[in-house]
C-alpha positions as CSV (number, residue, x, y, z in Angstrom):
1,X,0.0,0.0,0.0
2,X,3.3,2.5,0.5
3,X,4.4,2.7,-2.6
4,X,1.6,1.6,-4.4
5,X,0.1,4.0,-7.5
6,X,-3.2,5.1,-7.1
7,X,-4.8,4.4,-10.2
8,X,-7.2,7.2,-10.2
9,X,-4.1,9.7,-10.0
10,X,-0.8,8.3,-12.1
11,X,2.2,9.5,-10.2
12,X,0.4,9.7,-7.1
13,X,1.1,7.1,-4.5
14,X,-2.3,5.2,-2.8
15,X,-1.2,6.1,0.7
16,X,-1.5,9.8,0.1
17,X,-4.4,9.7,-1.0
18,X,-5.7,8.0,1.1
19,X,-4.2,10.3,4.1
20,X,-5.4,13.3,2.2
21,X,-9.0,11.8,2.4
22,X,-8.8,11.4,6.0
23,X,-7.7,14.6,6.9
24,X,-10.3,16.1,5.4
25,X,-12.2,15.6,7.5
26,X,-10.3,17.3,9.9
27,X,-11.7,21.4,9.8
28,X,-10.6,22.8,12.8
29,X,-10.9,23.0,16.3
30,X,-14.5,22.9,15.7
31,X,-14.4,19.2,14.3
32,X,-16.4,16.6,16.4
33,X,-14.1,15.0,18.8
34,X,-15.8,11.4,17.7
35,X,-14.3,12.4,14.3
36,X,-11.2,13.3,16.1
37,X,-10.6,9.9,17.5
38,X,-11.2,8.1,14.8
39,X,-9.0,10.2,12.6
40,X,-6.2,9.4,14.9
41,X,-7.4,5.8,14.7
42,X,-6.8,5.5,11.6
43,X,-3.5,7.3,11.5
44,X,-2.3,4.9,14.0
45,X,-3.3,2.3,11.7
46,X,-1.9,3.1,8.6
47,X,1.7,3.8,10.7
48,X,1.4,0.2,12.0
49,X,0.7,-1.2,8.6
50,X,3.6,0.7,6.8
51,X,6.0,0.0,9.9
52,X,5.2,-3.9,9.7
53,X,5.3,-3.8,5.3
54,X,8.9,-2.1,6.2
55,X,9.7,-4.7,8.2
56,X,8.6,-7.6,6.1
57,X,10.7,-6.3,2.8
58,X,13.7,-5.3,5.4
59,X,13.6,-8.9,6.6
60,X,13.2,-10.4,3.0
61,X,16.2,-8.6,1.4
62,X,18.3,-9.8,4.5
63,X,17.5,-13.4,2.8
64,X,16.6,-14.7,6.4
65,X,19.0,-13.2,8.8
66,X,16.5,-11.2,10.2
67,X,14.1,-13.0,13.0
């Protein structure tokens, strides 16, 4: 999902768009704090996933040195 293209924008990577939709709903101080929490849900997420994919292709380049 990192580096993959979004197909709806060539040159543009999936994960920004996909951050960019999310923020959006972000408009201020005024923004619901439901929305809040689950904006920062979802940023949370999408750090796990890219830390764990990192990891993964890390791991797989070392040829299975890495644990």
């Amino acid at each position: 999902m990192g580096n993959t293209e979004d197909s709806l924008h060539p040159g543009k990577r999936l994960i920004d768009r996909v951050v960019e939709t999310v923020c959006t709903c972000f408009v201020g101080p005024q923004t619901d704090e439901g929305v809040q929490l689950q904006i920062i849900k979802v940023c949370i997420i999408l750090l796990l996933i890219l830390s764990v994919t990192t990891q993964y292709i890390h791991c797989m380049t070392c040829r299975g040195v890495c644990d």
